[in-house]
N, C-alpha and C positions, 0 to 999 in steps of 0.2 A: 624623228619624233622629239617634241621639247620634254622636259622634264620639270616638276616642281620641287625647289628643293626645300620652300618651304611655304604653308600658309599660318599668316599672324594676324591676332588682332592686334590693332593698335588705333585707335582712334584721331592720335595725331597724321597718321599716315605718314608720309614721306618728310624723315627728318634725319638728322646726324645718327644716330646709333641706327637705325634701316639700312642708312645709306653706305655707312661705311660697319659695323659691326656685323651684321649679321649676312651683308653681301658678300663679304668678302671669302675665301676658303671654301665657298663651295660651286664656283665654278658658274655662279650667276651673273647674266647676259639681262638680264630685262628686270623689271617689276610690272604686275599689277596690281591696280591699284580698283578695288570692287567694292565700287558705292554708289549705290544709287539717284543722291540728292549730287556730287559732284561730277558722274558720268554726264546726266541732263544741264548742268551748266557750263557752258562752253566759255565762259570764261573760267573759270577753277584748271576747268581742263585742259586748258592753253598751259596753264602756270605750270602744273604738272606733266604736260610732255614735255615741254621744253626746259626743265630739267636736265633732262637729259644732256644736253648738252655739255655739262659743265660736268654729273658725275660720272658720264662714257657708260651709262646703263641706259640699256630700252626702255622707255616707262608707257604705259600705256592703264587707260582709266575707262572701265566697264561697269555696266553695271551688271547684277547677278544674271540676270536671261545673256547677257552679251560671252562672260566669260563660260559658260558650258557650252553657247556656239560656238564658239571659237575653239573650245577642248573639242566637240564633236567634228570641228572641220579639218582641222588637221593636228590635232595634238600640242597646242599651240608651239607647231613649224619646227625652229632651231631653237626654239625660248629654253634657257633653263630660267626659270623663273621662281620669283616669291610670290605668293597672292595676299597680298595685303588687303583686310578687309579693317574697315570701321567699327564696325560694330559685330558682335554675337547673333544680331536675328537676320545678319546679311548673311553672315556664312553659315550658318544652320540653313537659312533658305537654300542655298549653294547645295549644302554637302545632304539636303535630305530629295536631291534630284538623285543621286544616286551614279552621279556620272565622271566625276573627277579620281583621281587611283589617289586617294588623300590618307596616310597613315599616322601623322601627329598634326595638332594645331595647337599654338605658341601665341597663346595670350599674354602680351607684354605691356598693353599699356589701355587702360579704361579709367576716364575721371572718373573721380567719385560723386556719385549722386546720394541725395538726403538720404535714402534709406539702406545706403548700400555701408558696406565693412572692409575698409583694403586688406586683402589678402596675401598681396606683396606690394610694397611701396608705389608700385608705377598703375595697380590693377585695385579697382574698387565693383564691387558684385557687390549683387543684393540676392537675395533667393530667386526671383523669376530666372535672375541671367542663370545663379547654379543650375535650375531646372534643365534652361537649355542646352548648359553642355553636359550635361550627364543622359539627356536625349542622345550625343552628340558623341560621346563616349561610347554610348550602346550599339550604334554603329560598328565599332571595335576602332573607333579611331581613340590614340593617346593624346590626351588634353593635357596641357601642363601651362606654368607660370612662370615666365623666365625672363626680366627683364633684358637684357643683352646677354650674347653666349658666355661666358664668363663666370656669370653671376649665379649663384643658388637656382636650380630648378624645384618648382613645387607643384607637386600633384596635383590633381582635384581634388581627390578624398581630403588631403592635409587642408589645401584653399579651403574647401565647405566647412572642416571642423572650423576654423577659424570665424565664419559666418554664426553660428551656431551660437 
């Protein structure tokens, strides 16, 4: 049985601090990578597996129905993996199947948009996305903000004062 060790958003996806900061020390063999607009382009999806090549990680690109089949078919196999999702309303769709064993999600990287407030440098919310993961949260999953592991971790409660 594979194991997650961790899911992030990050809307760059697959870049330097993924690839090497937050792979590394916990024993990660693969990434996915879960998005819907890049799973259906097969060219995006060419660039992104064959990645792999050069940083000796599995990488595979799903979109949200693909990755809970693939959890329901065999635990994704020997994967210790990350799930890298894009966006907040991908992995809310994800985690409100109710099918992934998911206990924190590690929002590291969201531009900012017009109405939104960065919360930490690399992460800009607006109220809709708070709504979402505090739906997200009520799950009992832990939501936090942590640009690389290193760096200051921030709650959501603290992230939404900051919106406010």
């Amino acid at each position: 049985m594979g194991k997650i060790n961790i899911v992030r958003i990050d809307d760059r996806l697959i870049h330097g601090q993924v690839m090497t900061k937050w792979s590394k020390g916990l024993g990660t063999n693969a990434i996915y990578v879960i998005d819907n607009e890049t799973a259906s382009d097969d060219f995006m999806k060419d660039i992104y597996i064959n990645t792999n090549s050069s940083s000796g990680l599995k990488i595979d690109v799903l979109s949200t129905d693909e990755v809970v089949e693939k959890w329901q078919q065999d635990q994704f196999g020997n994967d210790n993996v990350i799930l890298l999702f894009k966006n907040i309303t991908a992995v809310k769709s994800v985690l409100d199947k109710d099918v992934l064993p998911v206990e924190k999600l590690n929002v590291g990287g969201i531009s900012k948009k017009p109405d939104a407030t960065f919360v930490i440098p690399s992460v800009g919310l607006n109220q809709a996305d708070a709504e979402k993961l505090k739906e997200i949260e009520a799950k009992g999953i832990e939501v936090y903000f942590q640009t690389v592991p290193d760096s200051k971790k921030v709650s959501l409660d603290d992230a939404i004062k900051a919106i406010k």
